[in-house]
N, CA, C and O atoms as a DFTB+ gen file, in Angstrom:
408 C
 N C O
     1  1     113.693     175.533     155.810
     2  2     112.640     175.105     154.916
     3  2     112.740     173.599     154.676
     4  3     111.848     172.820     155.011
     5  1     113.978     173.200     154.023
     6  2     114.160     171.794     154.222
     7  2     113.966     170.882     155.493
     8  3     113.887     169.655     155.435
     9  1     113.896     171.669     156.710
    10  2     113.388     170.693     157.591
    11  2     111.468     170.695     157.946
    12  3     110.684     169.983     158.574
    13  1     111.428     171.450     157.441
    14  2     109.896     171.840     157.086
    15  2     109.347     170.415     156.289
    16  3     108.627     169.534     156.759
    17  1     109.966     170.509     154.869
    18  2     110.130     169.423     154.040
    19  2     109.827     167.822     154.518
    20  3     108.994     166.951     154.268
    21  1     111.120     168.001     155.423
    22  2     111.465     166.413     155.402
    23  2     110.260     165.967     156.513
    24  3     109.852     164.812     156.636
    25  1     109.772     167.155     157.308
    26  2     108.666     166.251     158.084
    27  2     107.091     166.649     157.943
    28  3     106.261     166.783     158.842
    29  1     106.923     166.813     156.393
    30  2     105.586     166.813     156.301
    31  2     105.247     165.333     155.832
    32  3     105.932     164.320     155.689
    33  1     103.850     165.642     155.646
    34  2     102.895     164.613     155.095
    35  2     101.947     164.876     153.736
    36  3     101.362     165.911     153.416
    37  1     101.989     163.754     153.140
    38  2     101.419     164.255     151.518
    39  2     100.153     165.040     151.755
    40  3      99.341     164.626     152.582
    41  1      99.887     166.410     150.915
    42  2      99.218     167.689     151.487
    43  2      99.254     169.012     152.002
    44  3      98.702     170.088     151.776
    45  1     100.409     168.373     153.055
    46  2     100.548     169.487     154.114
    47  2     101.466     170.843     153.413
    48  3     102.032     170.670     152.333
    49  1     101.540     172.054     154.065
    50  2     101.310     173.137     153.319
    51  2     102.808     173.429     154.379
    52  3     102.832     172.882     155.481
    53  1     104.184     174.452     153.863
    54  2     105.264     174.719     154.345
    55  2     105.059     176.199     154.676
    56  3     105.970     176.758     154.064
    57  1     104.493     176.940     155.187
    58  2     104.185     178.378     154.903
    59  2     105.568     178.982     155.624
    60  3     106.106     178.671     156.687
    61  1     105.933     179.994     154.590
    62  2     107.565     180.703     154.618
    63  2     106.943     181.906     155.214
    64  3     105.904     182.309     154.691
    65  1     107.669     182.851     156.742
    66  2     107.751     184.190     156.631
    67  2     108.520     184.693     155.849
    68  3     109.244     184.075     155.070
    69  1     108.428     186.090     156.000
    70  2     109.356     187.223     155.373
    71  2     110.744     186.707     155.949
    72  3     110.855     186.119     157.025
    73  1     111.656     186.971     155.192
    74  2     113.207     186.729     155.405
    75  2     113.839     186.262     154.394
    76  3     113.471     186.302     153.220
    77  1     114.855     185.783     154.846
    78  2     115.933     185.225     153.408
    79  2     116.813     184.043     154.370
    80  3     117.583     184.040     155.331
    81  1     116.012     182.850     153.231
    82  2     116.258     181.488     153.561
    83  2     117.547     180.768     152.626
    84  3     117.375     180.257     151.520
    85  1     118.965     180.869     153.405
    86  2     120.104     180.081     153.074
    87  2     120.054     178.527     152.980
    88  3     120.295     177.695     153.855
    89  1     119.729     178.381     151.859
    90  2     119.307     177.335     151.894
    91  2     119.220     176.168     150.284
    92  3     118.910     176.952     149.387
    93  1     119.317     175.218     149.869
    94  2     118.378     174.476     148.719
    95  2     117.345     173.549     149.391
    96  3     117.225     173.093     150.528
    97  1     116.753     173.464     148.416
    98  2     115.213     172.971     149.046
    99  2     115.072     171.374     148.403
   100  3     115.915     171.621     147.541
   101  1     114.630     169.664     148.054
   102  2     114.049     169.034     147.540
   103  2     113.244     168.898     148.078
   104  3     113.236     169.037     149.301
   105  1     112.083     168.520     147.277
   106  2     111.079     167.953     147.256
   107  2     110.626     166.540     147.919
   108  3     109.622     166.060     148.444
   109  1     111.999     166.142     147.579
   110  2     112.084     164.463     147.920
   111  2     110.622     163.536     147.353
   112  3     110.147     162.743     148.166
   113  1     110.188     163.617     146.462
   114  2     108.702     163.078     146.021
   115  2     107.815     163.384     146.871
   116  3     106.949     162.514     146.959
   117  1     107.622     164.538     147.744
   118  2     106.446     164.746     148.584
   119  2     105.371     165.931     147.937
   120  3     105.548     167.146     148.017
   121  1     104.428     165.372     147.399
   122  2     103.502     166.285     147.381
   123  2     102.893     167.095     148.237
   124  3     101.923     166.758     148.915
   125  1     103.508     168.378     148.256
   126  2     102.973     169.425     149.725
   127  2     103.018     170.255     148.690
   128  3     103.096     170.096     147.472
   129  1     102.934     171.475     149.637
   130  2     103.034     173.314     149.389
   131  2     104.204     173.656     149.864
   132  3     104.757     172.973     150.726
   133  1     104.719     174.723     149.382
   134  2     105.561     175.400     149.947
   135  2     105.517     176.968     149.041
   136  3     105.737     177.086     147.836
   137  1     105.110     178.266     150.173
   138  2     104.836     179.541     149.518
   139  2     104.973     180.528     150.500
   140  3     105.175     179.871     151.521
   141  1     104.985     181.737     150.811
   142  2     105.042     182.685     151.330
   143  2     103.529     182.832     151.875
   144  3     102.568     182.223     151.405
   145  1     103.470     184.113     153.378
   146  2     102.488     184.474     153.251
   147  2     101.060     184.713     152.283
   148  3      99.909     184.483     152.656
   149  1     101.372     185.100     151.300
   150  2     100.788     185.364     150.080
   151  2      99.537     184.345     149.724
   152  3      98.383     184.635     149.409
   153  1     100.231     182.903     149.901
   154  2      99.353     182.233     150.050
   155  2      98.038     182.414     150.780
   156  3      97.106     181.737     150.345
   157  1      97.839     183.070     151.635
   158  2      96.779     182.474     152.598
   159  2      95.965     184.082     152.876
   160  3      94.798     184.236     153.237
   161  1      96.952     185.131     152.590
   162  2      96.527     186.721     152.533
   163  2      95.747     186.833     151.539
   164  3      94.539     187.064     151.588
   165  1      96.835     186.571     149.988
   166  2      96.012     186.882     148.589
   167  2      96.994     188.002     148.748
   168  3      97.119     188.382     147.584
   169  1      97.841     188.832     149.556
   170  2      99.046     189.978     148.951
   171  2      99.840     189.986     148.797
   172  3     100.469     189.588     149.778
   173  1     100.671     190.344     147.679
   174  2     102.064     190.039     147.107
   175  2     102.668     191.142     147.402
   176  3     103.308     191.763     146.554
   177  1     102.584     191.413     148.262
   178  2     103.973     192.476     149.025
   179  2     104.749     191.002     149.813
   180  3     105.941     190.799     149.583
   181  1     104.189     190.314     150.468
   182  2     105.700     189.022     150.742
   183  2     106.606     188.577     149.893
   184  3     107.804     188.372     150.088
   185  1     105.974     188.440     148.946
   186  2     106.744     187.973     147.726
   187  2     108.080     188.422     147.349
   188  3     108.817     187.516     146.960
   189  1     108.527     189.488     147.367
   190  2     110.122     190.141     147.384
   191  2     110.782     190.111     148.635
   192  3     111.946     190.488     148.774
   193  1     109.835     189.525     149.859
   194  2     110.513     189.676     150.979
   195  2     110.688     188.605     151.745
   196  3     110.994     188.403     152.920
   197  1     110.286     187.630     150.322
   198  2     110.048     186.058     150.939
   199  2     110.929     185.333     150.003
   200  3     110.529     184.952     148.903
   201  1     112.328     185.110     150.511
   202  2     113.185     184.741     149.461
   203  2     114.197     183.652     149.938
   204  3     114.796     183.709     151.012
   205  1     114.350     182.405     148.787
   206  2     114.967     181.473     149.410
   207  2     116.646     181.693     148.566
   208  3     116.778     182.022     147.387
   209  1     117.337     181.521     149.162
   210  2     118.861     181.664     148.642
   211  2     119.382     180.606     148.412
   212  3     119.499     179.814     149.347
   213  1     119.888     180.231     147.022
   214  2     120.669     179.020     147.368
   215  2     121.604     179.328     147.361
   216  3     122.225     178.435     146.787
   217  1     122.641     180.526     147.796
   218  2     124.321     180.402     147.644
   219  2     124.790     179.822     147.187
   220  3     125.550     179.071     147.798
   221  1     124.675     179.750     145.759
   222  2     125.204     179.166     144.825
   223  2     126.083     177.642     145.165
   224  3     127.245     177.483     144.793
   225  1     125.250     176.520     145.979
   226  2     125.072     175.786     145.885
   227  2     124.870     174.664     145.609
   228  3     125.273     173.611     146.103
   229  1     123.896     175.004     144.379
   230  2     123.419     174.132     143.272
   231  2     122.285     174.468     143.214
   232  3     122.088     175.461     143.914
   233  1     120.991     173.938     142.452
   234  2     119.633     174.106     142.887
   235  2     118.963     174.742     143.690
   236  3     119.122     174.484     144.884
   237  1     118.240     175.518     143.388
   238  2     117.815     175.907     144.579
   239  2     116.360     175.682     145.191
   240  3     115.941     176.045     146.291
   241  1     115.697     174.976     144.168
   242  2     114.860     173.756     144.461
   243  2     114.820     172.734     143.440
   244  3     115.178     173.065     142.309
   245  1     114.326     171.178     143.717
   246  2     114.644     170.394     143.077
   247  2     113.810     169.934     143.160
   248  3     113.677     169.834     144.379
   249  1     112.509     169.237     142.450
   250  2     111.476     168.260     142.071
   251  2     112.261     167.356     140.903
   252  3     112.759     167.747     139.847
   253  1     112.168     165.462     141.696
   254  2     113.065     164.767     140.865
   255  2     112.288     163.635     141.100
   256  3     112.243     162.857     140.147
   257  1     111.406     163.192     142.505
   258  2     111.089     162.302     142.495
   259  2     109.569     161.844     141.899
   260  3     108.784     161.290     142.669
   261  1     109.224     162.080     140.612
   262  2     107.817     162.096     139.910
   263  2     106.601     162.948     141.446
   264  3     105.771     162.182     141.934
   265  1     106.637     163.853     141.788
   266  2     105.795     164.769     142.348
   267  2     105.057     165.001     141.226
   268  3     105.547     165.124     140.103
   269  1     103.625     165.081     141.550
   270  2     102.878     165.143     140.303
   271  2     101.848     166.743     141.460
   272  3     101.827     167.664     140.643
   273  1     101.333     167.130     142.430
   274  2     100.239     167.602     142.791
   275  2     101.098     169.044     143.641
   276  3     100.376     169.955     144.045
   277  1     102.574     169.136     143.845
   278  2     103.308     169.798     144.310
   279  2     103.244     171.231     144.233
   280  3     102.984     171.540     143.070
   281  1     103.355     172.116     144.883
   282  2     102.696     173.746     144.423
   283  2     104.137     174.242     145.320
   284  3     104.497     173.936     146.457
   285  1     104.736     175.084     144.338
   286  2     105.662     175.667     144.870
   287  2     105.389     177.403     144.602
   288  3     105.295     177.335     143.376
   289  1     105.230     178.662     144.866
   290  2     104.063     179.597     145.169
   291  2     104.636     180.833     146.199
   292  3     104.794     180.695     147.412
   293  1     104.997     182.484     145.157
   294  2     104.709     183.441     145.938
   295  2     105.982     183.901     146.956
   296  3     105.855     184.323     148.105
   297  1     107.261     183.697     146.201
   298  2     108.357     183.902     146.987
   299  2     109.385     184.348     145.698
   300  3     109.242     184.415     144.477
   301  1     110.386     184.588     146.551
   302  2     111.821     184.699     145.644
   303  2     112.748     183.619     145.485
   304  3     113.131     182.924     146.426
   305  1     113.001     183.520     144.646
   306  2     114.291     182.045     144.566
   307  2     115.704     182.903     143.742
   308  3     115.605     183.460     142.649
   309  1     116.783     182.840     144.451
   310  2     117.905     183.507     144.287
   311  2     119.166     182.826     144.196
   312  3     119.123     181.746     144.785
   313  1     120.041     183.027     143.776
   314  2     121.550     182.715     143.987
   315  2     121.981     181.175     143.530
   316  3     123.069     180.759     143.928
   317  1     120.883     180.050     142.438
   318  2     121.300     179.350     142.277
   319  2     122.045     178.913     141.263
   320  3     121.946     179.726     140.344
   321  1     123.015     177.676     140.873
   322  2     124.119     177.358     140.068
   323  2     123.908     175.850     139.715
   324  3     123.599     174.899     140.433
   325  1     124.151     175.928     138.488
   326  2     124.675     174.664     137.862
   327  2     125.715     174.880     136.454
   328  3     125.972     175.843     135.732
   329  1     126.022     173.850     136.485
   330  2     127.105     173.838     135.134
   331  2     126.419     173.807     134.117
   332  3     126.849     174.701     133.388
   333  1     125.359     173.144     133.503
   334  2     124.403     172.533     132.496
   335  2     123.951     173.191     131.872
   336  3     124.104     173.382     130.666
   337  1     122.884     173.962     133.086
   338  2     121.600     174.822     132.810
   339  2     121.729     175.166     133.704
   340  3     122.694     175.052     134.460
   341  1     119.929     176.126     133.933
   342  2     119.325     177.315     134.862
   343  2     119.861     176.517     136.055
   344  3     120.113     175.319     135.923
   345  1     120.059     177.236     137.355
   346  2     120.171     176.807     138.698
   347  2     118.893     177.042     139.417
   348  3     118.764     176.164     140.270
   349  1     117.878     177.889     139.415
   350  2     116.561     177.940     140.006
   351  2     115.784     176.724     140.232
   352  3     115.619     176.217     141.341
   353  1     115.318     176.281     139.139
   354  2     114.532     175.141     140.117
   355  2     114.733     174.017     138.700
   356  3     114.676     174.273     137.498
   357  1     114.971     172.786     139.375
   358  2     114.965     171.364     138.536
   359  2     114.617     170.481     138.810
   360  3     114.918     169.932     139.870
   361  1     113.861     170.023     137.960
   362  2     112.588     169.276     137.454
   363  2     113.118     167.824     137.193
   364  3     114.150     168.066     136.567
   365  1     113.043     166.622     137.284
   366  2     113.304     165.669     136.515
   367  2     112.631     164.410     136.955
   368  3     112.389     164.355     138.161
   369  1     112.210     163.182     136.076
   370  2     111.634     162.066     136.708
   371  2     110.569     162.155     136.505
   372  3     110.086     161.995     137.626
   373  1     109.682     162.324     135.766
   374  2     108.376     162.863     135.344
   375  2     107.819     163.726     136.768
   376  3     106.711     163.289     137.078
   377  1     108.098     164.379     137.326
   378  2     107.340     165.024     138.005
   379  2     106.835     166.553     137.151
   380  3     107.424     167.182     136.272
   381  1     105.461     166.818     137.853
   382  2     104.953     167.662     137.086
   383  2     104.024     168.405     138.241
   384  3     102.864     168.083     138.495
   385  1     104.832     169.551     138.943
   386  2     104.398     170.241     139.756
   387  2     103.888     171.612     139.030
   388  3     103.906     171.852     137.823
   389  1     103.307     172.665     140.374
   390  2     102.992     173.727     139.660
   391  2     103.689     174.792     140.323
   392  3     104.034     174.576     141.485
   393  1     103.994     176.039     139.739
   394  2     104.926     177.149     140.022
   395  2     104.090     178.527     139.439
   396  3     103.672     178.935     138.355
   397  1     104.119     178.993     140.917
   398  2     103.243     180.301     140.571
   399  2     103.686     181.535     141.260
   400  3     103.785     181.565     142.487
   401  1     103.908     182.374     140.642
   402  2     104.515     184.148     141.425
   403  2     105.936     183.799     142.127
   404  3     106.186     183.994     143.316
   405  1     106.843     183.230     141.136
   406  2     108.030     182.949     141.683
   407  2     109.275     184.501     141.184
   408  3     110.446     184.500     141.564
């Protein structure tokens, strides 16, 4: 997924199959998509079968660099860690993305 990431372009859409993605994800300030089938069907049967893992890691996604238009959408997010707080997904830097059917 992260290499998905690192070579889009502001817009462009990351579409996840079914599986289970070992992995943490940033954002790196790129305004894209990133979602499961679901997206583009409209059915949330992917959604439990569309799951990103962070093996406790750290994060298991990270929006830090002010992303303001970012859609993250329609999957599972699992197994993440921090000392602080929640390990699922972190936010910081004024970014202000949107999160839907996670």
């Amino acid at each position: 997924v992260q290499n998905g990431v690192d070579h889009t372009a502001p817009g462009d859409t990351v579409l996840l199959q079914p599986g289970i993605y070992n992995e943490i994800i940033n954002f790196n300030g790129k305004n894209i998509v990133i979602g499961s089938l679901t997206l583009i069907t409209g059915d949330p049967i992917y959604m439990p079968y569309t799951i990103i893992d962070g093996n406790q890691n750290g994060y298991v996604v990270t929006f830090e660099n002010g992303e303001n238009t970012s859609i993250l959408s329609a999957f599972t997010i699992q197994n993440g860690l921090s000392t602080n707080d929640g390990g699922g997904i972190h936010c910081k830097n004024n970014s202000n993305q949107s999160t839907t059917n996670l």
